[in-house]
C-alpha positions, 0 to 999 in steps of 0.5 A: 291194503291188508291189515298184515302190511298196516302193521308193518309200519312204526307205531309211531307212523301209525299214530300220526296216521291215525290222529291225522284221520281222526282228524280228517273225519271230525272235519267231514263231520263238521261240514256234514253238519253244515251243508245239512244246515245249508240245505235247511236254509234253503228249505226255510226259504221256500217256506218263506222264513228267513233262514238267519232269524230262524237259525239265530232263534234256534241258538239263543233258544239252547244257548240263551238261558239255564233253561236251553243250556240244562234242557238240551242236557235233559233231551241228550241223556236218553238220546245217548243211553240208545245210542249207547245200545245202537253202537253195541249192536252196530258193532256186531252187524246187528241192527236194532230198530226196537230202541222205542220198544225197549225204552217203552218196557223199561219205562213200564218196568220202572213204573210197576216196580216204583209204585209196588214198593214205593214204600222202600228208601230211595238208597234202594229203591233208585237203583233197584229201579234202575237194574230192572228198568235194564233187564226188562229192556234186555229181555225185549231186545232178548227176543229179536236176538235169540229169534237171529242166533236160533232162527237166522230171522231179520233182527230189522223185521221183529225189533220193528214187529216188537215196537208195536207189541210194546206200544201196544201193550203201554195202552193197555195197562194204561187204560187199566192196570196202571191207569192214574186212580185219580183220573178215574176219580175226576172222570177225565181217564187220562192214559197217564200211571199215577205219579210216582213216590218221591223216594224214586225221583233222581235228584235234580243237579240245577236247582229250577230245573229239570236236569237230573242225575241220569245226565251223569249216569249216562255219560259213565255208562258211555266210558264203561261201554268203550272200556268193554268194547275195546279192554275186554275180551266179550268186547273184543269178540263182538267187534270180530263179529261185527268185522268179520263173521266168517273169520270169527266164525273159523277162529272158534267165536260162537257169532251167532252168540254174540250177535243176540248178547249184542242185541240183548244189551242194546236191548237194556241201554234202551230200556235204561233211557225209558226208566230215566225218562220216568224217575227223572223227567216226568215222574210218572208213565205218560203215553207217548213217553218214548218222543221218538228217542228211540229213532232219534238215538240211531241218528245220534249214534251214526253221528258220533262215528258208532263209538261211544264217546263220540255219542256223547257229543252228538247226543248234547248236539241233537238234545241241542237240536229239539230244543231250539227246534221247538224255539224256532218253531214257536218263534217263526211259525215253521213245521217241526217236520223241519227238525226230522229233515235236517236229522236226515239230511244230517244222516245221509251226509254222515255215511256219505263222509265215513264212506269218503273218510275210509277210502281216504283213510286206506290210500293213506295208509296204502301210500305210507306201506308203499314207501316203506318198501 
């Protein structure tokens, strides 16, 4: 059905339409979530697991304590500030695979500076910190996105290509440049930087734990994405785009523009989740700081609908996910490959169930214009 007969409807038939697909799709998101868990089951069971001590240890392992509880909040902070980055670059019909690239450019951004001056107050140095951690996100995705508008190059390939040069370059200024002196000093040359000023570490919201301030941080980045993407003009462009390329292209929207701007901003949401994941967790580079996030934050993003307040959500479900993972794993001796299925499985059932929910969705409204006629 065309836009042009959807608006002929009352607005409040549209609404009703609406909310009742609305809530037709969080339905089929629940039941992707199950049959994912059901499939895990089985998996769990040719393992030789059984699948009820091993689900019900995975949800006393988030749910149990302050521990799981706060935990699972520290994983889902840097899982929704990527997905954040992925819902703005979906939204434009760019891909963005460099999320691991970026978060690692922002970590390493947030180190050198934090280390340089670490001389400066906190009021100044946390968010300073902070803005350039962004920026040198946004510059790595910056690449990949003038390479598309300038070149017509496959963002997929060159944010891929950008992980490796990023991760490469961590090693090295770790093995040197910024290599912890007091490694050197005791003879152990860890590929860790020295441990960052406290003036730089986010303030802790629980007491005993690690659950910092980045947690809110990230989900009032989450309300101002949605805020530019559907109450601002740039927003609006870069759904036309994401919708459309070659109506905006004919209504004068420069696509090209907008998809590297997309690109360059998801670039900066990834490079934010590497600076927390450093200020705010483990107050120093470390190799293997990314833990995946920047992979896992795609999945989070698909599960959330490519919305940003659905992301919020999904990251608390995912964050939940690795932590009473690593619970299971220790409790019934299962591989933490089984973590990486069930995200996958998750995935496939959640395009299966958007692909399911539009076709519903259209022959809804298509039957609610045809019996207005």
């Amino acid at each position: 059905m065309s836009v042009a007969s959807a608006d002929t409807l009352p607005r409040s038939r549209r609404l009703s339409i609406d909310w009742v697909n609305a809530a037709f799709r969080i339905g089929l998101l629940l039941l992707s979530l199950l049959f994912a868990f059901l499939i895990g089951a089985v998996v769990l069971l040719l393992l030789g697991a059984n699948p009820l001590v091993a689900y019900s240890t995975m949800f006393t392992g988030v749910f149990g304590s302050v521990y799981g509880v706060t935990q699972s909040l520290v994983k889902a902070t840097p899982l929704l500030l990527v997905g954040l980055g992925i819902c703005i670059a979906f939204r434009a019909s760019v891909i963005n695979i460099g999320a691991e690239g970026q978060l690692i450019l922002g970590a390493l951004m947030a180190t050198w500076f934090s280390l340089q001056f670490r001389t400066w107050p906190s009021w100044l140095l946390i968010p300073t910190t902070i803005i350039l951690g962004f920026l040198a996100g946004a510059a790595w995705g910056f690449i990949p996105g003038i390479l598309k508008a300038r070149l017509e190059v496959n963002e997929i390939l060159t944010t891929v290509m950008m992980n490796a040069i990023a991760l490469q370059l961590m090693n090295l200024l770790l093995s040197g440049p910024l290599i912890d002196p007091a490694g050197i000093t005791a003879g152990t040359y860890l590929a860790q930087s020295e441990r960052l000023p406290e003036a730089v570490w986010l303030p802790r919201l629980v007491p005993q734990t690690l659950l910092h301030s980045g947690a809110i941080i990230a989900v009032l980045l989450a309300i101002a994405v949605y805020i530019f993407l559907w109450r601002t003009t740039i927003g609006y462009r870069i759904r036309a785009v994401g919708l459309n390329p070659d109506a905006s292209r004919y209504a004068g929207i420069k696509v090209p523009f907008y998809q590297a701007l997309s690109l360059t901003l998801a670039g900066g949401f990834a490079g934010l989740a590497g600076v927390v994941e450093v200020i705010g967790v483990q107050h120093r580079l470390l190799e293997g700081i990314t833990s995946g996030y920047g992979f896992s934050g795609i999945v989070t993003a698909l599960f959330g609908g490519l919305h940003p307040l659905g992301v919020i959500p999904a990251s608390w479900l995912f964050g939940s996910l690795l932590v009473g993972a690593d619970k299971m794993q220790r409790a019934v001796q299962v591989p933490s490959a089984l973590v990486d299925m069930l995200s996958g499985l998750i995935v496939l059932f959640v395009i299966g169930s958007q692909w399911i929910a539009n076709r519903w969705s259209k022959r809804r409204m298509a039957a609610a214009a045809g019996a207005k006629r």
